[in-house]
N, CA and C atoms as a LAMMPS dump frame, in Angstrom:
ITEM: TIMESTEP
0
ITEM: NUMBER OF ATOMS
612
ITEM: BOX BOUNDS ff ff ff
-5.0000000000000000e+02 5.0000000000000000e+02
-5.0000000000000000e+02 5.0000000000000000e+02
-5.0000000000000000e+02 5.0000000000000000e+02
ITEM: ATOMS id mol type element x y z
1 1 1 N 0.845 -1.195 0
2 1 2 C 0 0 0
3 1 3 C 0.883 1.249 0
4 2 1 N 0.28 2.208 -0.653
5 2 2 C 1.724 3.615 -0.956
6 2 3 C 1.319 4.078 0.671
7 3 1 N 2.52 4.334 1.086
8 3 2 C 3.07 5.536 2.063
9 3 3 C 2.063 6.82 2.237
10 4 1 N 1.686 7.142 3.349
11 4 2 C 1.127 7.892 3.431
12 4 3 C 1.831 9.079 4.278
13 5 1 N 1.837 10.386 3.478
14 5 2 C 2.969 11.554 3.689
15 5 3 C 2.557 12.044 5.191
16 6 1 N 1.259 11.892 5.683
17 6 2 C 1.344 12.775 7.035
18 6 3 C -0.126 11.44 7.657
19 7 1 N -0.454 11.841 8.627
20 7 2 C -1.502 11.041 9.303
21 7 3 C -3.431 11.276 8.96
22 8 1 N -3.811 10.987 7.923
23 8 2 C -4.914 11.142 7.741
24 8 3 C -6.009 10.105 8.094
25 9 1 N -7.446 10.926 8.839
26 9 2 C -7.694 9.532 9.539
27 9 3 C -8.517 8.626 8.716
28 10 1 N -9.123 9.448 7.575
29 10 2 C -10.193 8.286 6.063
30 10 3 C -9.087 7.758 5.752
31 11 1 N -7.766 8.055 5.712
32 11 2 C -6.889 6.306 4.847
33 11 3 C -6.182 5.858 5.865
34 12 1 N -6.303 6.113 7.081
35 12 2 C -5.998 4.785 7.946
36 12 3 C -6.841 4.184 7.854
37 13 1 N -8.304 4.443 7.968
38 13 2 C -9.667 3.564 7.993
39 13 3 C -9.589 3.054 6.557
40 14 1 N -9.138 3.499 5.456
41 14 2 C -9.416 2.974 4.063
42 14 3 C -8.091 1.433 4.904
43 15 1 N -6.851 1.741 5.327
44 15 2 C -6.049 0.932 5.497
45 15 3 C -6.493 -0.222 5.991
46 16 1 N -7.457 0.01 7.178
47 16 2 C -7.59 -0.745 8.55
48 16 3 C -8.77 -1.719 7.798
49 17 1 N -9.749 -0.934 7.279
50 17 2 C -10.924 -2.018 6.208
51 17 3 C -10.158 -3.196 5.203
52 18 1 N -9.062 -2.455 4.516
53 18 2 C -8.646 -3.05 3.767
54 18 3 C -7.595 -4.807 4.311
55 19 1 N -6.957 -4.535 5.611
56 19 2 C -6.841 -5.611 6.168
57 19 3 C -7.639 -6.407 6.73
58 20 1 N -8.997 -5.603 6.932
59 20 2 C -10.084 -7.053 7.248
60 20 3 C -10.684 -7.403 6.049
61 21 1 N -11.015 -6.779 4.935
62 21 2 C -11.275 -7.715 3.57
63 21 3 C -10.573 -8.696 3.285
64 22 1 N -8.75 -8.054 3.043
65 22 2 C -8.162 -8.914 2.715
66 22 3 C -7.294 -10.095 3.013
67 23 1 N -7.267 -9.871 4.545
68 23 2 C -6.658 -10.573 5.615
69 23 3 C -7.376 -11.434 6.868
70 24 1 N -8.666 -10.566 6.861
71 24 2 C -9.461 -11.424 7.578
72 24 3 C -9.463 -10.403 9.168
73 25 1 N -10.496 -10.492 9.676
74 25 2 C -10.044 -9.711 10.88
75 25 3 C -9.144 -10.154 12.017
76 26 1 N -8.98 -11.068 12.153
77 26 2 C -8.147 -11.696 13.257
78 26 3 C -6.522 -10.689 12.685
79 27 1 N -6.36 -10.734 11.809
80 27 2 C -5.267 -9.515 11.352
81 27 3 C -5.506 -8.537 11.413
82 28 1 N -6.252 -7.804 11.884
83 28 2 C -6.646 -6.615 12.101
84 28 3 C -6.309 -6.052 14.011
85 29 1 N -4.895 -5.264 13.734
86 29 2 C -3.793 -5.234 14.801
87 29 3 C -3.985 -3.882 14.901
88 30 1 N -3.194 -2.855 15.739
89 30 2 C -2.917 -1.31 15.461
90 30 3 C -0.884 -1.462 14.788
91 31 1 N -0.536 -2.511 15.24
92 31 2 C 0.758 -2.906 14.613
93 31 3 C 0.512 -2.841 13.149
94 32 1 N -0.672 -3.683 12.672
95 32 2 C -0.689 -4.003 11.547
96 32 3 C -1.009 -2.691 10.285
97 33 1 N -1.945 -1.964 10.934
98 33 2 C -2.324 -0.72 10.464
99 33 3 C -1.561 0.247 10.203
100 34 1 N -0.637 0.336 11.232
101 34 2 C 0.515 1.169 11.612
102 34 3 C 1.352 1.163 10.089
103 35 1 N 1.769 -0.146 10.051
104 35 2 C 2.755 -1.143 9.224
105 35 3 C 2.491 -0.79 7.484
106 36 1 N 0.895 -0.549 7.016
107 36 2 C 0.703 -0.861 5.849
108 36 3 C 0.243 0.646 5.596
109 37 1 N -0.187 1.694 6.587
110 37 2 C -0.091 2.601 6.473
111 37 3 C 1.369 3.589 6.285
112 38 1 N 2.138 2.887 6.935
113 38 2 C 3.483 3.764 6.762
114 38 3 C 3.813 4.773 7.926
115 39 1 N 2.766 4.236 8.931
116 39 2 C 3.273 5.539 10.234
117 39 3 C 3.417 4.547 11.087
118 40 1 N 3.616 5.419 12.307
119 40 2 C 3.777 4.749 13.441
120 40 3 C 2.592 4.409 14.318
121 41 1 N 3.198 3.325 15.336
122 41 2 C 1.874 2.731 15.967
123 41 3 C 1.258 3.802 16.611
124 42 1 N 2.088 4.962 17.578
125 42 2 C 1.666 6.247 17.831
126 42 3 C 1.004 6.839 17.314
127 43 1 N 0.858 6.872 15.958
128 43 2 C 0.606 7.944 15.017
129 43 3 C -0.883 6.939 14.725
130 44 1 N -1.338 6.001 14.884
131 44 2 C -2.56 5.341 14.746
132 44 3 C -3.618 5.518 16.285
133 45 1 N -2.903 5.355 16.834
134 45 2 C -3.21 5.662 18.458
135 45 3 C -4.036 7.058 18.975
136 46 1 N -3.287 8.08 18.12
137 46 2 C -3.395 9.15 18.215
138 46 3 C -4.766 9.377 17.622
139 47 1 N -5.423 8.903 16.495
140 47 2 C -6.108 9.369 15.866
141 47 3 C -7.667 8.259 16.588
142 48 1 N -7.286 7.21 16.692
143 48 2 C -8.082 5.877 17.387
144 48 3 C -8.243 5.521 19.114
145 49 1 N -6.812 5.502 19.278
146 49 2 C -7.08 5.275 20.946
147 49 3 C -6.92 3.708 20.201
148 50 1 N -7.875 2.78 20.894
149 50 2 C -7.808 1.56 20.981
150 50 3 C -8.229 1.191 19.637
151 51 1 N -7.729 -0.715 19.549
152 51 2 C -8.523 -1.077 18.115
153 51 3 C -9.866 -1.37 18.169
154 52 1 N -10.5 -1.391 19.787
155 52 2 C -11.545 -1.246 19.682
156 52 3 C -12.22 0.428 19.305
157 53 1 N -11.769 1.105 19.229
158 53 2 C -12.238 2.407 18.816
159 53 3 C -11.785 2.004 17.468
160 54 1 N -11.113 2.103 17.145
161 54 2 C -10.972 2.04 15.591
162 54 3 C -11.954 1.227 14.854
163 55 1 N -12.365 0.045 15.351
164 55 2 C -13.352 -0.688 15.013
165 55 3 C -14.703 0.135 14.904
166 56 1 N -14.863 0.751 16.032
167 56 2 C -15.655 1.863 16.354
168 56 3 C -16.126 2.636 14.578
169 57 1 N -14.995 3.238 14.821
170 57 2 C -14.955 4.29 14.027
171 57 3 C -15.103 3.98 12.602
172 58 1 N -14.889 2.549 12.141
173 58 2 C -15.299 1.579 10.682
174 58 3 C -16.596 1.426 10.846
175 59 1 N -16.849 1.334 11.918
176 59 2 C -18.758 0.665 11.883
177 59 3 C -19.67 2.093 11.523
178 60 1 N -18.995 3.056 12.428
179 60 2 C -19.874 4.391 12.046
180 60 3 C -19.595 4.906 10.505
181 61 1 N -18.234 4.946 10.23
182 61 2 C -18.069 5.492 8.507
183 61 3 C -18.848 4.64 7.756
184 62 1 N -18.804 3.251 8.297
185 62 2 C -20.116 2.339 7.319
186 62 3 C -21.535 2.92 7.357
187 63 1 N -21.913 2.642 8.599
188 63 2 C -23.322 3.334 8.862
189 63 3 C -23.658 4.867 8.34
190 64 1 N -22.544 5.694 8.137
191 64 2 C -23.003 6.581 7.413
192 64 3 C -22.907 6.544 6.16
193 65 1 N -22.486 5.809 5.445
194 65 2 C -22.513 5.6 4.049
195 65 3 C -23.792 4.589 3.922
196 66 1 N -24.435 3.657 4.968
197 66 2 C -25.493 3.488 4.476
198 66 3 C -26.468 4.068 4.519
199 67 1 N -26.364 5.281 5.514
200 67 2 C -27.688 6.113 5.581
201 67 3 C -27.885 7.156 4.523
202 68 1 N -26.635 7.412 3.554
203 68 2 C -26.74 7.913 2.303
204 68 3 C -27.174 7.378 1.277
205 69 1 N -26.928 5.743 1.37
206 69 2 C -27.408 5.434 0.287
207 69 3 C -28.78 5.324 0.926
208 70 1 N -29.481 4.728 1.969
209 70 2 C -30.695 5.376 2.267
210 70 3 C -31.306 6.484 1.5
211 71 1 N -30.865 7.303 2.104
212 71 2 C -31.555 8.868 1.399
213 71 3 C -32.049 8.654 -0.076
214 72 1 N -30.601 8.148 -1.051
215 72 2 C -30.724 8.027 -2.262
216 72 3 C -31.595 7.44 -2.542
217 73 1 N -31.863 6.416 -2.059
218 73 2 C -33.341 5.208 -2.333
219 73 3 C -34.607 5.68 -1.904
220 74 1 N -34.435 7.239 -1.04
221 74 2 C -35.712 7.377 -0.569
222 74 3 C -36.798 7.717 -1.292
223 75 1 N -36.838 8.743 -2.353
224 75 2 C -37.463 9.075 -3.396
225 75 3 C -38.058 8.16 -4.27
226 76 1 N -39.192 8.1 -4.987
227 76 2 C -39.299 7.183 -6.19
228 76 3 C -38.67 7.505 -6.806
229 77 1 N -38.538 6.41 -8.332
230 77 2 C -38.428 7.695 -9.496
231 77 3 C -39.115 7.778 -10.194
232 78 1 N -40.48 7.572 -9.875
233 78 2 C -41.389 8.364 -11.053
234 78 3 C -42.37 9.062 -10.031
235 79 1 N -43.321 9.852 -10.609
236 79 2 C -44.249 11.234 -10.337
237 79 3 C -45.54 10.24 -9.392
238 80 1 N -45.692 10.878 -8.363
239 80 2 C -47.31 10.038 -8.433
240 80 3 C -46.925 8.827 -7.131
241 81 1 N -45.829 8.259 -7.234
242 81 2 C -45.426 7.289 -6.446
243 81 3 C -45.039 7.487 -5.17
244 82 1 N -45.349 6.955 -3.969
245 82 2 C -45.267 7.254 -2.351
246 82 3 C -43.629 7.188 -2.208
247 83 1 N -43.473 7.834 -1.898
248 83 2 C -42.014 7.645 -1.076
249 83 3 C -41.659 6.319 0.052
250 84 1 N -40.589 5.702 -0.147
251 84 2 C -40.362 4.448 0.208
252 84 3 C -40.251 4.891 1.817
253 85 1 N -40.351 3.691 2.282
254 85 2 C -40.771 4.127 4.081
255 85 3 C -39.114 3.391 4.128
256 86 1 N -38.489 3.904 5.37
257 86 2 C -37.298 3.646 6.244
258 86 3 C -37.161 2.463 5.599
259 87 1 N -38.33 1.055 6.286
260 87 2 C -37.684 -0.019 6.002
261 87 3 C -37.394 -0.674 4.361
262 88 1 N -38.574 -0.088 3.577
263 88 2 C -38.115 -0.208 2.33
264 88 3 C -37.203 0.221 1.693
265 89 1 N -36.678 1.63 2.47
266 89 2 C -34.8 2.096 1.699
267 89 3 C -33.85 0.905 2.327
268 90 1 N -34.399 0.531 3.332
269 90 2 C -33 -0.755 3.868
270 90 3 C -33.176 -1.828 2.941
271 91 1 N -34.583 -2.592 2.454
272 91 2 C -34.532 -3.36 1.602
273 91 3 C -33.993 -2.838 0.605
274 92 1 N -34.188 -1.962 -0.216
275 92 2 C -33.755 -1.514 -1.089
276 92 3 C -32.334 -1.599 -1.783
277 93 1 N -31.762 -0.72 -0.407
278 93 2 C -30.287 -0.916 -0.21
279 93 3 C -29.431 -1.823 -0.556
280 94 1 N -30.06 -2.77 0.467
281 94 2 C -29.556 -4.179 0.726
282 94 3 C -29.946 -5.14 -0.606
283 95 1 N -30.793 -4.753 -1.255
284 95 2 C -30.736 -5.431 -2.256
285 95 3 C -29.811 -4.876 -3.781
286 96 1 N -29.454 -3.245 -3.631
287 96 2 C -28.698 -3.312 -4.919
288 96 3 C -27.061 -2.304 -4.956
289 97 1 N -26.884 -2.445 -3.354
290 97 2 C -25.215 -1.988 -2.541
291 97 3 C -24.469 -3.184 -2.75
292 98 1 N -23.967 -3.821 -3.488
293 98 2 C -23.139 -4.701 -3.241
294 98 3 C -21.766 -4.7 -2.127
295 99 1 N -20.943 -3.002 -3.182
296 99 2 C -20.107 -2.882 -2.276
297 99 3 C -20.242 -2.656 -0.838
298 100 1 N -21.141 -2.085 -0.785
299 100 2 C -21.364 -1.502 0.889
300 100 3 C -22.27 -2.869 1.627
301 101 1 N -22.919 -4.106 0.805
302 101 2 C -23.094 -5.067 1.324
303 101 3 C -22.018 -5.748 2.153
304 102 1 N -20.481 -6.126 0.938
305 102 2 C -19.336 -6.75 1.428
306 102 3 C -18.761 -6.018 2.629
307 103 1 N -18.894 -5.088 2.809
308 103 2 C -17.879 -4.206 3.415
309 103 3 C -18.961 -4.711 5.072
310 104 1 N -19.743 -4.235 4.885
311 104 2 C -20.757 -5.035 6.043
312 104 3 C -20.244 -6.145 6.789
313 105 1 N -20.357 -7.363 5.354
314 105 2 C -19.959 -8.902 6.149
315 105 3 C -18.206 -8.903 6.435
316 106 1 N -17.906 -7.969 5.789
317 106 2 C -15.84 -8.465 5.979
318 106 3 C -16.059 -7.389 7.751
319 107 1 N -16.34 -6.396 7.907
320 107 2 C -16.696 -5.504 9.523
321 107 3 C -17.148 -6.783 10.468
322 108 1 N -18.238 -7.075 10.247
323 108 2 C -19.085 -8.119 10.845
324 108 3 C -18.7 -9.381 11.792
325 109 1 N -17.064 -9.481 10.924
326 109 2 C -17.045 -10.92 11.147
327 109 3 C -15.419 -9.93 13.27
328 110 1 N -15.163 -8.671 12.519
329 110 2 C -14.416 -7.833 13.937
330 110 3 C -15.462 -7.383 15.054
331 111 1 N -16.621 -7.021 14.393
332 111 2 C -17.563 -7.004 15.318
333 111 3 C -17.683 -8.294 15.915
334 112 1 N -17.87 -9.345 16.129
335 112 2 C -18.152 -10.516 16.62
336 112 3 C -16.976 -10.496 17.567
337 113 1 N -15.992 -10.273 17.426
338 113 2 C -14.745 -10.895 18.335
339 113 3 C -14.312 -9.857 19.583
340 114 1 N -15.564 -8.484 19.301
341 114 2 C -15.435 -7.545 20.305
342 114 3 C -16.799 -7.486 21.095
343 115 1 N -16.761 -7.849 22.375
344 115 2 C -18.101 -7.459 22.626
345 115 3 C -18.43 -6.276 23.285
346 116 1 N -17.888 -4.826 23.143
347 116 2 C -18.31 -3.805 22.956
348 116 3 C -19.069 -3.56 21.381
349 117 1 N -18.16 -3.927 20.349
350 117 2 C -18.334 -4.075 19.076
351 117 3 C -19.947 -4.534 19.041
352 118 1 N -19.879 -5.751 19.69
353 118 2 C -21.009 -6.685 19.601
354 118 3 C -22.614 -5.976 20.15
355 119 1 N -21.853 -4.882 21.302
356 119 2 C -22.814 -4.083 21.555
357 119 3 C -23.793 -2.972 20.717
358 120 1 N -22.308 -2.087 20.049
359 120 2 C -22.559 -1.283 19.179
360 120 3 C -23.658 -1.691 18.142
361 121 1 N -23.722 -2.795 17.603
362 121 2 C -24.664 -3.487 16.673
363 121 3 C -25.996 -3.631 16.991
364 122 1 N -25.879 -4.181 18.394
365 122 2 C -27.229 -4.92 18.547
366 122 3 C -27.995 -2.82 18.784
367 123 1 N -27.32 -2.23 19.429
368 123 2 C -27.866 -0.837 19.305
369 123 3 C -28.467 -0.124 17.925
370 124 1 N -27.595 -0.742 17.125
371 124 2 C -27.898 -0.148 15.56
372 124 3 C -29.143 -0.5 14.789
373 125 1 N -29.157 -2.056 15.985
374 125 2 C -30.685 -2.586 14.98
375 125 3 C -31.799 -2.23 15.776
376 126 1 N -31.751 -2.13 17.331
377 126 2 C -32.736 -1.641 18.095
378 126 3 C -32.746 -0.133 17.474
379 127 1 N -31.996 1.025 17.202
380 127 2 C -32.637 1.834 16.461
381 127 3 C -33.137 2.047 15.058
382 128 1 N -32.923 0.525 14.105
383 128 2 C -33.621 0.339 12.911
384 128 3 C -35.087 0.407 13.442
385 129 1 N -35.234 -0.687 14.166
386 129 2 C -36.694 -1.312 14.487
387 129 3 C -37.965 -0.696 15.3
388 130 1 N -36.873 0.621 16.431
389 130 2 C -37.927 1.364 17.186
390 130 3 C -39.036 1.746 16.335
391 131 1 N -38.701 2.971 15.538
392 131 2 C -39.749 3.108 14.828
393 131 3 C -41.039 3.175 14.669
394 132 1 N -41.303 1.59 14.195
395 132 2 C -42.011 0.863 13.902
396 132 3 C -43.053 0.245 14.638
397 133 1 N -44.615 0.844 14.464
398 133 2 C -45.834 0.493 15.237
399 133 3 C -46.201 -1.372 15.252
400 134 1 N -45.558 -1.641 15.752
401 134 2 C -46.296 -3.003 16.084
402 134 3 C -47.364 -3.052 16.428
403 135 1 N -48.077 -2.213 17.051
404 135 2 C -49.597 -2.68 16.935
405 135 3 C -50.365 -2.534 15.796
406 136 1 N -49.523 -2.301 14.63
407 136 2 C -50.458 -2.157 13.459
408 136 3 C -49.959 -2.909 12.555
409 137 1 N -50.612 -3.738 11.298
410 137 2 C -50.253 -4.324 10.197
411 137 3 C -49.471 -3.772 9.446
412 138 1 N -48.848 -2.533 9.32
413 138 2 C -47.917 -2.223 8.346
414 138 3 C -46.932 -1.994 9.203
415 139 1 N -46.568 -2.321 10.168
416 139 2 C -45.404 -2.054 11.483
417 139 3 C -44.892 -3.441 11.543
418 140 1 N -46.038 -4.417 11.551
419 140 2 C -45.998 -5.722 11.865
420 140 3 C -45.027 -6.544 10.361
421 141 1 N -45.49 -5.885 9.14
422 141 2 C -44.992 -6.641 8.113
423 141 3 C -43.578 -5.711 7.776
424 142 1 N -43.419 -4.4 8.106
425 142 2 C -42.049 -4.061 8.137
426 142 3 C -41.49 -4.853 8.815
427 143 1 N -41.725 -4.902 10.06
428 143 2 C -40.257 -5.98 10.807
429 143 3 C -40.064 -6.713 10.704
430 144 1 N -41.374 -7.81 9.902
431 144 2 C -41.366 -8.758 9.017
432 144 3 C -40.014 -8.967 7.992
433 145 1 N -40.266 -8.074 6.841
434 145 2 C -39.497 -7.398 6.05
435 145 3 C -38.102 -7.421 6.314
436 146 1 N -37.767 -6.082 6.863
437 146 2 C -36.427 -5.792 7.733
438 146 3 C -35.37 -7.011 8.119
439 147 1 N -36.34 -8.198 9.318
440 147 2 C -36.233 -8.821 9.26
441 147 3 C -35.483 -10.491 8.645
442 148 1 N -36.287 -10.548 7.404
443 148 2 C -36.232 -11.105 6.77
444 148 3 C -34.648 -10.747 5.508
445 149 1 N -34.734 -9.326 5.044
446 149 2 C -33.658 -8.961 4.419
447 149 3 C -32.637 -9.009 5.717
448 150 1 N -32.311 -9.009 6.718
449 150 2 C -30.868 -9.286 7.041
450 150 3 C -30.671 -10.597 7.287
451 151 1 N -32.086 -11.862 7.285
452 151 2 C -31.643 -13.118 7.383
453 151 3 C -31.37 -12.845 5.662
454 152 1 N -31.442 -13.27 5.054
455 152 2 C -31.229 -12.666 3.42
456 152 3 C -29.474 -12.75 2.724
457 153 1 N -29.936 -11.382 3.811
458 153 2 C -28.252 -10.793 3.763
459 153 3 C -27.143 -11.798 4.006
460 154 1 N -27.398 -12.278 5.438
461 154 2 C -26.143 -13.065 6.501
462 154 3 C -26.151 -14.212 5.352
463 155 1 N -27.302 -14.769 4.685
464 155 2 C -27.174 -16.207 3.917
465 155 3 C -26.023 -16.058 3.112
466 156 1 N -26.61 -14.974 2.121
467 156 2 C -26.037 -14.705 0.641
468 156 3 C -24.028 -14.976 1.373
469 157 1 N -24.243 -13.373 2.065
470 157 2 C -22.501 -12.823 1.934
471 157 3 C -21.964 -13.697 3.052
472 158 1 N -22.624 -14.825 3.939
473 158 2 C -21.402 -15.558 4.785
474 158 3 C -21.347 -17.273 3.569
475 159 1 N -21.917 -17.068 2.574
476 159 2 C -22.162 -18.188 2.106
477 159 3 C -22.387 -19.502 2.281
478 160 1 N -23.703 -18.768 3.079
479 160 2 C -24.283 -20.519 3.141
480 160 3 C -25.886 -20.433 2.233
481 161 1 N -25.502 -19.708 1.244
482 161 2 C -26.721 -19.742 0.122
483 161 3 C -27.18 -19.279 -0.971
484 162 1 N -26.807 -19.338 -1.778
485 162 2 C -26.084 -19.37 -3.381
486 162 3 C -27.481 -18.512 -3.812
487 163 1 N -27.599 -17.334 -4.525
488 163 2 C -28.63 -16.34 -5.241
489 163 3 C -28.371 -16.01 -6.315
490 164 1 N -28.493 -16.179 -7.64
491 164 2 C -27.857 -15.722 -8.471
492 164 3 C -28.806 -14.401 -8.571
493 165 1 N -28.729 -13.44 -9.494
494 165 2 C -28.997 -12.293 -9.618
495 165 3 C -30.205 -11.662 -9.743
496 166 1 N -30.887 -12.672 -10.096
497 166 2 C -32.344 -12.619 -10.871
498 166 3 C -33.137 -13.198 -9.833
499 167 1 N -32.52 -13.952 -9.076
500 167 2 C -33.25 -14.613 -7.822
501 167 3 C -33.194 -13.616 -6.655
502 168 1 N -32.086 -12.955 -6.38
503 168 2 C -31.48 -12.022 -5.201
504 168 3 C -32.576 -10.642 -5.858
505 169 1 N -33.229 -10.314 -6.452
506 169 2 C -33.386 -8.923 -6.835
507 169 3 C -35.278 -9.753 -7.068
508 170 1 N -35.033 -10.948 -7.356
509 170 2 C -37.213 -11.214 -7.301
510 170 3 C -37.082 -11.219 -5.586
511 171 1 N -36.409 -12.07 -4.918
512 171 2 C -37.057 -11.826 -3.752
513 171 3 C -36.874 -10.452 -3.033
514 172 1 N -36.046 -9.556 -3.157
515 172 2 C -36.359 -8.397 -2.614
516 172 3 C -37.237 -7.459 -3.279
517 173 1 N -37.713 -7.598 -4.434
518 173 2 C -38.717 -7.095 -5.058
519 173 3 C -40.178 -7.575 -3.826
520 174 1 N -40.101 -9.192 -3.738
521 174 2 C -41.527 -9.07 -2.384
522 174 3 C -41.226 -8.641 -1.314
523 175 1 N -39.883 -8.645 -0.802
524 175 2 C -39.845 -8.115 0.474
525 175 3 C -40.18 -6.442 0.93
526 176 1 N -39.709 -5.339 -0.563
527 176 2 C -39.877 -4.137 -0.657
528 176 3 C -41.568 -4.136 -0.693
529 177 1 N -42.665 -5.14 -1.508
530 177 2 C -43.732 -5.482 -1.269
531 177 3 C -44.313 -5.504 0.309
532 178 1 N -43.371 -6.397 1.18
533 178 2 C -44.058 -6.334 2.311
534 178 3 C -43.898 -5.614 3.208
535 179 1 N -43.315 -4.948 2.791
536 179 2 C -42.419 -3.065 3.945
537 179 3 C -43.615 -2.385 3.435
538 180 1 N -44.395 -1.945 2.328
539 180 2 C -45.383 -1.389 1.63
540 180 3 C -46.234 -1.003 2.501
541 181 1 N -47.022 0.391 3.124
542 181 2 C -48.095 0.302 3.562
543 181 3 C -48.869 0.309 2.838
544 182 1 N -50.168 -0.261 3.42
545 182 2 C -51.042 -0.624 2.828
546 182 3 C -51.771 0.597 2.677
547 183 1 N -52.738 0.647 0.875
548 183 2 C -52.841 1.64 0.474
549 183 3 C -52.036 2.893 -0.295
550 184 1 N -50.552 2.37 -0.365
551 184 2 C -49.816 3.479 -0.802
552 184 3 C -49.481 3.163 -2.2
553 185 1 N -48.973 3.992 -2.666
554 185 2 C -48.798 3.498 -4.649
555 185 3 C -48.018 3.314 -4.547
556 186 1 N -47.361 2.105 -5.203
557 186 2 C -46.112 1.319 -5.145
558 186 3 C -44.761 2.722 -5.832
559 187 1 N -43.95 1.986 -5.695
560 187 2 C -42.89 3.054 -6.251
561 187 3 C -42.44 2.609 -7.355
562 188 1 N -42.593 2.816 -8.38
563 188 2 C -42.121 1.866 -9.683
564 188 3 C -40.529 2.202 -9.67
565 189 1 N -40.139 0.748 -10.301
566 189 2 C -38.746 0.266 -10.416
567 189 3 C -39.201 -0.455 -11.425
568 190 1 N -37.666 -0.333 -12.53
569 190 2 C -38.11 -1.035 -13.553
570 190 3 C -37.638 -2.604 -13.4
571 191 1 N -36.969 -2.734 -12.165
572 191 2 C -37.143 -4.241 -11.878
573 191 3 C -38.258 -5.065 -11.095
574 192 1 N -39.316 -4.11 -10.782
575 192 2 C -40.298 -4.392 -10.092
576 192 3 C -41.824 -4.643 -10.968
577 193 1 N -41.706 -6.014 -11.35
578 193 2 C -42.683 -6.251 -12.589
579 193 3 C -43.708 -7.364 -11.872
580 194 1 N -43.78 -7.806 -10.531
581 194 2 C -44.358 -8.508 -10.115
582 194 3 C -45.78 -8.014 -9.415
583 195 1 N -46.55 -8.568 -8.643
584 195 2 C -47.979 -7.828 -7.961
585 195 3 C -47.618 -6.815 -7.412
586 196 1 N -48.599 -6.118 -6.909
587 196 2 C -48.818 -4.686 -6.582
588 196 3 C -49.447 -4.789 -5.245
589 197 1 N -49.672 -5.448 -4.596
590 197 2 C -50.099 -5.515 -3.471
591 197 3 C -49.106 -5.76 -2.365
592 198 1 N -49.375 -6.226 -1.142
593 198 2 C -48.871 -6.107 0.01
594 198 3 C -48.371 -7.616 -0.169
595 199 1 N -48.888 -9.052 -0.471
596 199 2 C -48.367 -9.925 0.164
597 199 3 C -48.317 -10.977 -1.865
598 200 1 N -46.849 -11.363 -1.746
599 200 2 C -46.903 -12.251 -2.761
600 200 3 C -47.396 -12.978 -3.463
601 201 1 N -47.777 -13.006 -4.513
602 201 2 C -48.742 -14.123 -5.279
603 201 3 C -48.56 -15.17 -5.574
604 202 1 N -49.027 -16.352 -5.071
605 202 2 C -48.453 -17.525 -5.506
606 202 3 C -48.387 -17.781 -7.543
607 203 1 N -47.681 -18.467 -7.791
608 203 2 C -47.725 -18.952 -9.219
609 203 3 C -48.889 -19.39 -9.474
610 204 1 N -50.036 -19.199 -10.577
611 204 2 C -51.019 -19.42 -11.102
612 204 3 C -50.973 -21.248 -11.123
């Protein structure tokens, strides 16, 4: 990795990601960071504190890059069409971020081996899910939803369940279906050629 002329803290984090993609997190050191960045372990310290902060600080630069691509998904794109609710920008997301999918499961696997880390998470999804009226049918089939796309998710990217493309993008087409409140005009996507209602149609 090129040398980096002074201490910047987005390419230590570009550094520090890049040894848990490519190394796996159990390699994921402040030695190691230090090392491929080109500074000193001080000079990582300084900007992190611990590798549990640094870990820290990967989970939040993630989370804010997914709440952008959020935003981006929030809009339809055509005239006339409801604006996608919270949990349908996460389906959304999650169904056409690849990169920011991987980057998820390669974090995921450092989150696990920290249980502050481990904390930070389970916080992230209790504030996905608050939200959301459970006493009502369209609260009830979001978390459904939600739900369902991060069992989805964990299958696909820890690979224990093979989707090819056309399969990965029909089933989140029903799942963006069942985030839907009821009554609202769907949001057209031109990959979204299936029913229009709230709950899947079986095959004729």
């Amino acid at each position: 990795m090129p040398r980096l002329p002074r201490i910047d803290r987005q390419q230590v984090l570009d550094v520090a990601e890049a040894i848990v993609v490519q190394h796996g997190a159990g390699q994921l050191t402040i030695d190691a960071v230090a090392r491929a960045a080109g500074i000193t372990k001080g000079g990582v310290q300084s900007c992190f504190g611990t590798k549990d902060q640094l870990v820290t600080a990967l989970l939040q630069r993630w989370a804010g890059a997914w709440e952008a691509a959020k935003a981006r998904a929030a809009m339809p794109a055509e005239p006339g069409a409801a604006p996608l609710t919270p949990v349908q920008q996460h389906v959304r997301v999650t169904a056409t971020e690849t990169a920011l999918n991987a980057r998820a499961a390669s974090l995921l696997a450092a989150v696990l081996q920290s249980p502050a880390q481990t904390e930070w998470l389970r916080t992230w999804y209790a504030e996905q899910l608050l939200p959301l009226d459970l006493g009502t049918d369209d609260g009830r089939r979001a978390r459904l939803a939600f739900l369902a796309t991060e069992g989805a998710f964990l299958l696909r990217y820890l690979g224990l369940a093979r989707f090819d493309d056309s399969q990965w993008q029909d089933l989140f087409a029903d799942l963006e279906r069942c985030a839907r409140p009821a009554g609202a005009s769907p949001a057209i996507d031109a990959g979204d050629t299936g029913p229009t209602d709230n709950t899947p149609q079986a095959a004729a």
